[in-house]
LUMFI-258800 format. One line per 3 residues: their letters; for each residue x, y, z of C-alpha. Coordinates in steps of 0.25 Angstrom, whole numbers. Last residue first. Example, Ala and Ser with C-alpha at 12.3 -4.5 7.8 and 13.67 -1.06 7.14 Angstrom:
2
sa = 55/-4/29; 49/-18/31
This chain:
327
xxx = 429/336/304; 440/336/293; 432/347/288
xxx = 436/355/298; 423/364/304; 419/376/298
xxx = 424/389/301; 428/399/314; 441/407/317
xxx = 439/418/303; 427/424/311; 413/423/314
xxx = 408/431/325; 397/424/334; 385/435/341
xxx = 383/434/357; 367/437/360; 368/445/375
xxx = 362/439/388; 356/449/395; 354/448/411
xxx = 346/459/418; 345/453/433; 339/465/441
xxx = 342/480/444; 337/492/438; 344/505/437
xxx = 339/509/423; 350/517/419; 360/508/428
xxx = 357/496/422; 354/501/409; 367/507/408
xxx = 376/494/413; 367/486/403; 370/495/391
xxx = 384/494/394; 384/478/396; 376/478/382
xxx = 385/487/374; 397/480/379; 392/466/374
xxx = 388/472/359; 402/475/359; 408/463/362
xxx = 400/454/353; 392/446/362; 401/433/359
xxx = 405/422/348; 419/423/338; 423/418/328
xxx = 437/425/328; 448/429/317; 461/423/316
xxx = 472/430/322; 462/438/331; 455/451/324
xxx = 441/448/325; 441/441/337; 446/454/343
xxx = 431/462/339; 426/454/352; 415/443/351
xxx = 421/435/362; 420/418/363; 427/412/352
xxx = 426/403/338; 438/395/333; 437/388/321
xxx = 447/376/322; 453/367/310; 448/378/299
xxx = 446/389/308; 456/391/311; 469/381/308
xxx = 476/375/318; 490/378/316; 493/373/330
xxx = 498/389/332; 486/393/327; 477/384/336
xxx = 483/392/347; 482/407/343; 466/404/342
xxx = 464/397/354; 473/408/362; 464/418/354
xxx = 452/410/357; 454/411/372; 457/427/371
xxx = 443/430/363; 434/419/372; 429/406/375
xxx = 436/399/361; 425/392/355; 435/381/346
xxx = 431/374/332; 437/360/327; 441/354/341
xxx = 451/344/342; 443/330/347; 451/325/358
xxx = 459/338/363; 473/342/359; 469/352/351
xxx = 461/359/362; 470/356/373; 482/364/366
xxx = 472/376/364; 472/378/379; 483/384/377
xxx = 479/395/369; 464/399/374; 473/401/388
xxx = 482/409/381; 472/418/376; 469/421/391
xxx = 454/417/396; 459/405/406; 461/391/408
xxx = 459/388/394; 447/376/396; 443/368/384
xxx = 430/365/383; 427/353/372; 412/349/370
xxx = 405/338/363; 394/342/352; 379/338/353
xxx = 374/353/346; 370/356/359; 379/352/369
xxx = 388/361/361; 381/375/363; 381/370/377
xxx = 395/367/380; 399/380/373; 389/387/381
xxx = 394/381/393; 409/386/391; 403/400/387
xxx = 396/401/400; 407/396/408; 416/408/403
xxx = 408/419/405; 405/413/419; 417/412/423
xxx = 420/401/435; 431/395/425; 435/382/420
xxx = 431/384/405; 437/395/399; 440/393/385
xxx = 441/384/374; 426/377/368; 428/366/358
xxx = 419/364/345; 419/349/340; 406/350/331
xxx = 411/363/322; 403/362/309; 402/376/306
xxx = 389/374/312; 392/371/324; 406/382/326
xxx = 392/391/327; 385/383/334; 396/382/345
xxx = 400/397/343; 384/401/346; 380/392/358
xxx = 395/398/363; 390/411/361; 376/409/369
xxx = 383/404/380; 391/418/381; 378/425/381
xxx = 386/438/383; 378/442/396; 376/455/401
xxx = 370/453/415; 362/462/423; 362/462/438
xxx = 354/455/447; 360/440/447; 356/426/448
xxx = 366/417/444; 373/410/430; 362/416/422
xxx = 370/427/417; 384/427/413; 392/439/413
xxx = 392/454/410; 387/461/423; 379/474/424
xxx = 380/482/437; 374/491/447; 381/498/455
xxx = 382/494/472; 371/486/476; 371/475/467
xxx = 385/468/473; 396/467/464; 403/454/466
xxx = 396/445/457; 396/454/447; 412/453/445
xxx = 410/440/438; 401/445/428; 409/457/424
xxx = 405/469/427; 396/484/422; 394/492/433
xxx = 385/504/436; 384/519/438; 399/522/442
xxx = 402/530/454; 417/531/450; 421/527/464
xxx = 410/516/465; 415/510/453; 430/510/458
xxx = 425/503/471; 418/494/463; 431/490/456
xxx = 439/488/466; 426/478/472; 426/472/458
xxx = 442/468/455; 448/477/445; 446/477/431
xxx = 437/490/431; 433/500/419; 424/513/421
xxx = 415/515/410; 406/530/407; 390/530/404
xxx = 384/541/396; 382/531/383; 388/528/370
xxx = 403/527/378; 398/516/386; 398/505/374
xxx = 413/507/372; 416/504/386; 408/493/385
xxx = 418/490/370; 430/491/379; 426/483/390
xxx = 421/472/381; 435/473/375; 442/472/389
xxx = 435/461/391; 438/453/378; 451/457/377
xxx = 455/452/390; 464/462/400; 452/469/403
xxx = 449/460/417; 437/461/426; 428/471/423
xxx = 420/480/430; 415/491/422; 410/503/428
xxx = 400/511/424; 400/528/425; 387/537/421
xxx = 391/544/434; 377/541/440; 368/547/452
xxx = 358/551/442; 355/563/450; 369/569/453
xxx = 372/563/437; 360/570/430; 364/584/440
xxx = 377/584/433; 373/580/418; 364/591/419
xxx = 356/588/406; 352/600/397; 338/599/390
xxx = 335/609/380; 321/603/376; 324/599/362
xxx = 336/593/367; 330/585/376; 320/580/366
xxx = 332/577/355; 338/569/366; 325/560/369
xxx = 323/558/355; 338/552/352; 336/546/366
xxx = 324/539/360; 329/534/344; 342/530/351
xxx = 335/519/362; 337/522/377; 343/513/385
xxx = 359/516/378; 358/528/389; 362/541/382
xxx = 360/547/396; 349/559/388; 342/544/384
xxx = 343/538/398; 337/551/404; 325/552/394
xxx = 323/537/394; 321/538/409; 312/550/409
xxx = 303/542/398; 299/546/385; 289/555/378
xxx = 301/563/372; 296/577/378; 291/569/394
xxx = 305/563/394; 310/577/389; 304/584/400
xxx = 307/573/410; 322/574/406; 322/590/413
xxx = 322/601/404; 327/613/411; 316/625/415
């Protein structure tokens, strides 16, 4: 008679759920236990049909990801590292740029398991069709799904404090500001935020756009403002480059008449023309959670509003220092 997975539940003193998640190299289950739970099948001469598993798990083990643009370097680098993340367990990636109803149809086609998308595209997916998870912001309406939040107000409360201390007190915010984005709006009000706090006046300066020409022009408002800025939050990796290439061409020098600090924890800031500060969920750790939260959300095939709101980590680099002393 074959071993079934309720023999070696019942022989490991653990649950039939656990056994099956375990023998799936699920990331649910912790290392000390599936290494137990593995020893026990062998023991016992288990041998899965992988055939018969999939006819009555009704799954291909296949995600889609629903993206909407790779051509910036910060998503296609998210992209690469969650791609990354599902080679340690069973579960295969399929990638789409293309607009959400091509790319359900595609999903369908491929049978895939569950979604992971963008927070915009969310919105348009309805929540009987494959279940999802969402990076974006939460708190912004009532919603059933799970959210992975990079905490992007939290970063901005960290880059102010931080520029703070180094005796920053006229610290400017460059990026996005006219936008219905979310991503975007979040880290505008937690700049505002972070310095209502500590009593000091904002300055928001608008690119227009998320190109690393946009970050460069707008440097031209900068220096011609009021009160010249002694430190710039720069709202993401391709903004701050255009920042960054800017101030270089005035002769500026960084940090020691502007420190520079930006939005995006990607392994890039390290080797721009002068190395990064930078603020964010480290891009890595980021991939790791959206995958782990696709899995459980199909493994465990519960439904509800699951927000987590992730801790982002500051990077100090060659672009940040103390304030001018002239100041």
């Amino acid at each position: 008679m074959s071993v079934t997975i309720k023999d070696i539940a019942k022989e490991a003193n653990v649950s039939y759920s656990t056994v099956s998640k375990a023998l799936n190299n699920s990331p649910l289950v912790k290392e000390i236990t599936k290494q137990k739970i593995l020893r026990v099948a062998k023991e016992m001469g288990y041998e899965p049909n992988l055939a018969a598993k999939q006819l009555v798990r009704k799954k291909t083990e296949v995600i889609g990801l629903l993206w909407p643009t790779i051509e910036r370097i910060v998503l296609a680098t998210l992209v690469t590292n969650i791609s990354k993340a599902f080679e340690t367990t069973p579960y295969s990636m399929i990638l789409s740029v293309d607009g959400v109803e091509t790319a359900m149809d595609t999903f369908k086609k491929f049978q895939v398991d569950g979604m992971i998308v963008f927070a915009e595209s969310s919105q348009m997916i309805t929540q009987d069709t494959i279940p999802f998870v969402a990076y974006g912001v939460s708190g912004k309406s009532k919603v059933n799904y799970p959210i992975i939040d990079a905490n992007h107000e939290k970063s901005m409360e960290i880059a102010v404090q931080y520029l703070y201390e180094l005796g920053h007190r006229n610290i400017a915010y460059v990026g996005l500001t006219d936008t219905d984005d979310a991503l975007q709006n979040e880290k505008v009000e937690g700049y505002q935020k972070a310095m209502k706090q500590l009593n000091l006046l904002t300055q928001t300066f608008n690119t227009d756009g998320l190109n690393w020409f946009d970050g460069y022009r707008t440097v031209a408002d900068v220096l011609t403002s009021k009160k010249r800025p002694t430190a710039i939050i720069g709202g993401s990796y391709d903004i701050s480059g255009g920042v960054l290439r800017a101030l270089q061409e005035k002769n500026i020098q960084i940090p020691e008449e502007i420190s520079l600090v930006s939005y995006d924890n990607i392994p890039q800031m390290e080797t721009m023309e002068i190395p990064m500060t930078c603020i964010g969920v480290p891009v890595d750790e980021l991939a790791e959670e959206i995958v782990n939260a696709i899995i459980e959300r199909i493994e465990l095939d519960e439904g509800g509003e699951a927000v987590k709101k992730l801790t982002p980590s500051l990077t100090e680099r060659q672009s940040a220092g103390p304030v001018p002393q002239y100041e």
